[in-house]
C-alpha positions as CSV (number, residue, x, y, z in Angstrom):
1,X,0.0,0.0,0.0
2,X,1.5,3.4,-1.2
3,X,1.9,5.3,1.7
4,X,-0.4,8.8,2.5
5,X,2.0,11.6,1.3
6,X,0.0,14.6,3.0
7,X,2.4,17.0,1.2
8,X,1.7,16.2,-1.8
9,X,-2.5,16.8,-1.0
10,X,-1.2,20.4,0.0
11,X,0.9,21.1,-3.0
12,X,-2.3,19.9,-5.0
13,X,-4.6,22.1,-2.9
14,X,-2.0,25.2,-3.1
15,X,-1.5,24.6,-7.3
16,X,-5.4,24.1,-7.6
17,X,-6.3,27.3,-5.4
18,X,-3.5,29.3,-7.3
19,X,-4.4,28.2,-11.1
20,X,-8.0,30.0,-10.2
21,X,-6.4,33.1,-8.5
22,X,-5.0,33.4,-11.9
23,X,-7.8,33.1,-13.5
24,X,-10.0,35.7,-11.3
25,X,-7.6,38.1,-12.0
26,X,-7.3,38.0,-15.3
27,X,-11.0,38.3,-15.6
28,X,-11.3,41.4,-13.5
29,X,-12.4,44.2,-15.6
30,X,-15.7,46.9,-15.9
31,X,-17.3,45.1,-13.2
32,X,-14.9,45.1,-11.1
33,X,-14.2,48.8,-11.3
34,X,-18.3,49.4,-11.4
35,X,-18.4,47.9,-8.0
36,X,-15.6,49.9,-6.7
37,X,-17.0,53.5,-7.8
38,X,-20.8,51.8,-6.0
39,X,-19.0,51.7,-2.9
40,X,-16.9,55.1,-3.2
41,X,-20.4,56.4,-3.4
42,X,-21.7,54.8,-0.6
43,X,-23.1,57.2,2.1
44,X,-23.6,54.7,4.3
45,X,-21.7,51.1,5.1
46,X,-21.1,48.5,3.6
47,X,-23.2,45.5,4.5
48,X,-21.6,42.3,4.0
49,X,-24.3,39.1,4.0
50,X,-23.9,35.4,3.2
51,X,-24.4,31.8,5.1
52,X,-22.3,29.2,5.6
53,X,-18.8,29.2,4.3
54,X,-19.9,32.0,2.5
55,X,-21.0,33.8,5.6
56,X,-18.0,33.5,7.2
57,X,-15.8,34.9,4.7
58,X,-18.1,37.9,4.3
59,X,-17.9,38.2,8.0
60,X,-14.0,38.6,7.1
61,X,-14.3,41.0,4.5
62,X,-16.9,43.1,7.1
63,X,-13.6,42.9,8.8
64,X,-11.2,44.3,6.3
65,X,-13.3,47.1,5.2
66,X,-13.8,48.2,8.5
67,X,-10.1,48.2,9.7
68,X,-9.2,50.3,6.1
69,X,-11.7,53.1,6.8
70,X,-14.6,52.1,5.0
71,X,-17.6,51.8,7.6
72,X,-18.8,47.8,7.1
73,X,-20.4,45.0,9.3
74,X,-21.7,42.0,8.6
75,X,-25.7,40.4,8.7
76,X,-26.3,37.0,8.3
77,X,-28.5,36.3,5.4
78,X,-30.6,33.5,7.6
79,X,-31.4,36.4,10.2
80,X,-32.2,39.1,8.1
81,X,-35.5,37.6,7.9
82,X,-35.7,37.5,11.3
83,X,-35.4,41.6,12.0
84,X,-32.3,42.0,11.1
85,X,-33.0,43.6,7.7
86,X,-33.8,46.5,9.8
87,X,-30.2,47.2,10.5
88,X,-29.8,48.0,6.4
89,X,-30.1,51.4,5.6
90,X,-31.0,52.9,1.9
91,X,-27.4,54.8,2.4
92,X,-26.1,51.5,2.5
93,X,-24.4,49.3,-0.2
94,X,-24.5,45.3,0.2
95,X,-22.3,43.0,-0.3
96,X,-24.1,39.6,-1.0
97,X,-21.4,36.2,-1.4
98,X,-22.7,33.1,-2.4
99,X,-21.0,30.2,-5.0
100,X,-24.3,29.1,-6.1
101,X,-26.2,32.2,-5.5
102,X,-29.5,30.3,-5.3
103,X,-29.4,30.1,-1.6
104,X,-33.2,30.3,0.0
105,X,-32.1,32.3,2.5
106,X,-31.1,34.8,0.5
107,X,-35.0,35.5,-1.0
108,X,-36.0,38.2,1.6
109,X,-32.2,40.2,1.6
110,X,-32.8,40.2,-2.3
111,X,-37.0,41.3,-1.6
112,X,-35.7,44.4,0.6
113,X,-32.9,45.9,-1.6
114,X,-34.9,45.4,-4.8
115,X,-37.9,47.2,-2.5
116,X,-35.7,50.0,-1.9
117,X,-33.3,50.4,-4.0
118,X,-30.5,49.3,-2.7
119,X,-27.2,49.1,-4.3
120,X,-26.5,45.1,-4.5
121,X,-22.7,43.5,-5.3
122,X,-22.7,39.9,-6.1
123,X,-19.4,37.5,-5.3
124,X,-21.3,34.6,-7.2
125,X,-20.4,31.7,-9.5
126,X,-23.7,32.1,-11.8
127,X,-24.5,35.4,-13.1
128,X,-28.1,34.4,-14.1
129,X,-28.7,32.9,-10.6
130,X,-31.0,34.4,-8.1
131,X,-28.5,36.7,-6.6
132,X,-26.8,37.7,-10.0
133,X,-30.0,38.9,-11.6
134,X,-30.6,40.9,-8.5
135,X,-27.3,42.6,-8.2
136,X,-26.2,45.9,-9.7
137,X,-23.2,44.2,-10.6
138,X,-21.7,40.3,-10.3
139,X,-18.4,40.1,-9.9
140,X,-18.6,36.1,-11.2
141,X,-16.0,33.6,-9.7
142,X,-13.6,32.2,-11.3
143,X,-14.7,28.9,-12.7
144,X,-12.3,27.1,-10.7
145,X,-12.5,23.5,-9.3
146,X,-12.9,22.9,-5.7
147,X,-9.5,21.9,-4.3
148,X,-11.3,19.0,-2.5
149,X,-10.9,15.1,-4.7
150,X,-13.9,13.9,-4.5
151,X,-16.3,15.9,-2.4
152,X,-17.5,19.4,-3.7
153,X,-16.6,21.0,0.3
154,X,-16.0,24.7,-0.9
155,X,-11.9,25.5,-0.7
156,X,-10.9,27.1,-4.1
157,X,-14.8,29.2,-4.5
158,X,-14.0,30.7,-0.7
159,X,-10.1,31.3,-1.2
160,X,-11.9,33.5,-4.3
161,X,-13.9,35.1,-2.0
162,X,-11.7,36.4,0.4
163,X,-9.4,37.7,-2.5
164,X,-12.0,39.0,-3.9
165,X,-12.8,41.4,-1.1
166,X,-9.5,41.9,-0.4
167,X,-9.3,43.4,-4.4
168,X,-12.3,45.6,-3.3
169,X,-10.7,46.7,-0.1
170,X,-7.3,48.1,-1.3
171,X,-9.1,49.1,-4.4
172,X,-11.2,51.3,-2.8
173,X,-8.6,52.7,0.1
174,X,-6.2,53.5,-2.5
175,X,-9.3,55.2,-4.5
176,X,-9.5,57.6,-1.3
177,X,-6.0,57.7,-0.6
178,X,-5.9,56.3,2.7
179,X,-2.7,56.3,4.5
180,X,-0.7,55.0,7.2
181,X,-1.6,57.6,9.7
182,X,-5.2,57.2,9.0
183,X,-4.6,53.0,9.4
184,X,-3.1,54.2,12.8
185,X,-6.5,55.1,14.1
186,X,-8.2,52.2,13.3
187,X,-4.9,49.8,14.6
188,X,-4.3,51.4,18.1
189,X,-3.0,48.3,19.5
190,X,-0.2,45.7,19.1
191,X,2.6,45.5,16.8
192,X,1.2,47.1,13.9
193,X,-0.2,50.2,15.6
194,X,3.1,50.5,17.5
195,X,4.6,51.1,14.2
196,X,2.2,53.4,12.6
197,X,2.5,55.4,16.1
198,X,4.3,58.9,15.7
199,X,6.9,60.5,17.2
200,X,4.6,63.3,19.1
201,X,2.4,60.3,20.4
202,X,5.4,58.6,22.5
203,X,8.0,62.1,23.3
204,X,7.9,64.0,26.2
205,X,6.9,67.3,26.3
206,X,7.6,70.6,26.8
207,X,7.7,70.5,30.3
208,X,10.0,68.0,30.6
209,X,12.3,69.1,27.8
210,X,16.4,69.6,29.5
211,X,17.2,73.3,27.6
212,X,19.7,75.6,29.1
213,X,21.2,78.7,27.0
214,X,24.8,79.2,26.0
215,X,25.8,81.4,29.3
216,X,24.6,78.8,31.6
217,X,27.1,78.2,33.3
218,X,27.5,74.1,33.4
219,X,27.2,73.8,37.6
220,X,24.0,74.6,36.6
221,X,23.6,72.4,32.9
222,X,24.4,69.3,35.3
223,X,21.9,70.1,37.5
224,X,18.7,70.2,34.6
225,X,20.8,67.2,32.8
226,X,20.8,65.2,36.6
227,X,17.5,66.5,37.4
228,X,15.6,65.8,33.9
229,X,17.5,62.3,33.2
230,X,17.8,62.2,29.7
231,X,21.0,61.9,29.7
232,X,21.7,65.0,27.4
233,X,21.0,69.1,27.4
234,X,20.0,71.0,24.6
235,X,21.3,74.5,24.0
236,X,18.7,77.2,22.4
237,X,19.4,80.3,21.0
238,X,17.6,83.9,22.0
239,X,15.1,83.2,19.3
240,X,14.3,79.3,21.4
241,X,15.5,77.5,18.1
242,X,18.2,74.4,19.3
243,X,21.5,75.7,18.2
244,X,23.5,72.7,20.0
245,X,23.6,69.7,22.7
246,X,25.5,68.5,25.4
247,X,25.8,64.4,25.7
248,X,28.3,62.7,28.2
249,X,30.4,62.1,25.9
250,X,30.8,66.4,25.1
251,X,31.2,66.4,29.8
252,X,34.8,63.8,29.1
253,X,36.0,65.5,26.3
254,X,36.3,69.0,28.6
255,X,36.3,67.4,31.3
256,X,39.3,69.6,32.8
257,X,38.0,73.2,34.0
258,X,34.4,71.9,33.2
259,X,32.9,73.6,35.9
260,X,34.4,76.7,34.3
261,X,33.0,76.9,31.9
262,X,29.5,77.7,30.2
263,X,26.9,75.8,28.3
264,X,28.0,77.1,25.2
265,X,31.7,76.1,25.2
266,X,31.0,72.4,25.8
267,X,28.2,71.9,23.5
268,X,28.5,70.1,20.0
269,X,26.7,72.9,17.1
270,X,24.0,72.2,15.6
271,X,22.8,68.4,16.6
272,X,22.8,66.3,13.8
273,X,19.8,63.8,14.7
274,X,16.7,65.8,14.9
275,X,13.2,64.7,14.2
276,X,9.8,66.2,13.7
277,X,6.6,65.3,15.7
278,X,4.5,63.9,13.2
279,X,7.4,61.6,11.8
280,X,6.7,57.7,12.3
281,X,7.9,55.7,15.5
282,X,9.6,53.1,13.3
283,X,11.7,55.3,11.5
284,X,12.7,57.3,14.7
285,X,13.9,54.2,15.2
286,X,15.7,53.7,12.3
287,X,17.6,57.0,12.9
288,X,18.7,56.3,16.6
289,X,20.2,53.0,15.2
290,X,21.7,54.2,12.4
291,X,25.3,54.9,12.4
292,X,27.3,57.0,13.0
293,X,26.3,57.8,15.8
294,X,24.1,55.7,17.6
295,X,22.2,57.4,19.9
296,X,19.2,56.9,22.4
297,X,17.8,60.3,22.6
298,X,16.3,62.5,20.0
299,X,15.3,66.3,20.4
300,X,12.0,66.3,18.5
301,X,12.3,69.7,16.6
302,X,9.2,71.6,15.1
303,X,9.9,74.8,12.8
304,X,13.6,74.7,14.7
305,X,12.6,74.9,17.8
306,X,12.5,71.8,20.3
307,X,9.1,70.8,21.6
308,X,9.8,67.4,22.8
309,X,12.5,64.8,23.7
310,X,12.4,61.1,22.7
311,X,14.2,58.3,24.4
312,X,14.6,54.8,23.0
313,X,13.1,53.3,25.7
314,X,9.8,54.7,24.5
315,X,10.1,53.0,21.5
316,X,10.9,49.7,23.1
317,X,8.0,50.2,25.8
318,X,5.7,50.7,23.1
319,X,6.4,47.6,20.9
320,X,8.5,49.5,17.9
């Protein structure tokens, strides 16, 4: 007996899926584009309805528009008839997934936007099916096999699915041009919001910023560097913009007659590093680590004047 080679079944599900990834792509086209401008136009959300395998993908698409900007949610097709049609407004623009799109549970979504007009987008294998002749527009699936050998259990049809509204979702954010700080407010947490965090959200402020001028004499610089912790001093000029700094490493290199002298004799001009508040946490980052020289503090520096300090450990503590 030849033994069960499991990888084998993958690589056969993987190829399969692929080969009709390839073909849904290619066949994208005016349809595709039509149901992009629908939802641009949409006033409302996006309503994403299906059942079964079907539902849950459109659950996961609900998802995905929702965490690009575009207000979604989904409604399962089985309990809109059971009130929940009521949560569909006319502002609204569904969503409707189904392979077969003759799905009985579909009859009274397909009754209410027909009643009122509502715009309708079909993920559906049949374009003269139930579904398809109600939709304003059918994005068809590819015809694809099932990835399954010899039970019709829907793989390949749901794999389109969720590409499908994936293709819809970066369509339409890049139609708006959504960016990285807007992602940022829907991502608060974890890894990925730690990265799209900016430099103003994790600095300290004004009140805590270590600034002497060039006549301070630097009895007096030690005692904001010691008392403010930072490890550093920044020198501002009579107009407040940051003309130098003063690390440990400027205290060795004058280190006899230092208390002799002022702020501005021991100071390094003009700091190299600098960044502004709206700049990304990541690439704040990026700049401490790249030499030379690796540093662990930043002045955050808006219209040349300093208006925050940022250590590395603020960066760690916050995941970047």
């Amino acid at each position: 007996m030849t033994p069960f080679d499991a990888a084998a079944v993958g690589r056969r599900v993987l190829t399969t899926e692929a080969e009709a990834l390839k073909l849904q792509a290619e066949a994208l086209g005016a349809d595709f584009e039509r149901a992009v401008e629908i939802m641009a136009a949409c006033k409302g959300r996006i309503v994403c309805t299906g059942i079964g395998k079907s539902g849950h993908v459109a659950r996961k698409i609900a998802a995905t528009f929702a965490s690009t900007g575009q207000p979604a949610f989904f409604v399962h097709a089985n309990e809109a008839s059971h009130g929940d049609l009521g949560m569909i407004g006319q502002d609204d623009v569904v969503l409707g997934l189904s392979k077969s799109g003759e799905v009985k549970e579909f009859a009274d979504v397909l009754d209410y936007v027909t009643r009122f007009r509502i715009p309708l987008i079909a993920l559906t294998a049949s374009t003269t099916s139930a579904l398809g002749r109600a939709a304003s527009v059918v994005l068809q699936l590819a015809d694809g096999k099932e990835a399954t050998a010899e039970v019709s259990a829907p793989t390949t049809s749901t794999t389109l699915q969720i590409a499908l509204g994936d293709a819809l979702a970066v369509a339409l954010l890049e139609r708006r041009g959504f960016t990285a700080s807007d992602f940022k407010i829907f991502h608060p947490g974890g890894k990925l919001g730690a990265l799209l965090r900016t430099v103003g959200d994790l600095m300290h402020g004004a009140d805590q910023l270590p600034l002497v001028t060039p006549d301070t004499p630097m009895s007096d610089t030690l005692l904001v560097m010691t008392e403010k912790r930072f490890g550093i001093v920044g020198v501002t000029g009579p107009d407040g913009g940051l003309i130098g700094v003063i690390t440990d490493g400027d205290l060795r290199r004058h280190i006899n007659g230092l208390l002799e002298r002022t702020a501005g004799d021991v100071m390094t001009p003009g700091p190299r590093k600098t960044v502004p508040p709206d700049m990304l946490a990541a690439e704040a980052f990026a700049l401490m680590s790249d030499p030379p020289p690796m540093v662990t503090v930043l002045f955050v520096v808006e219209a040349g004047k300093p208006v925050g300090v940022l250590h590395v450990h603020d960066l760690v503590r916050a995941g970047v």
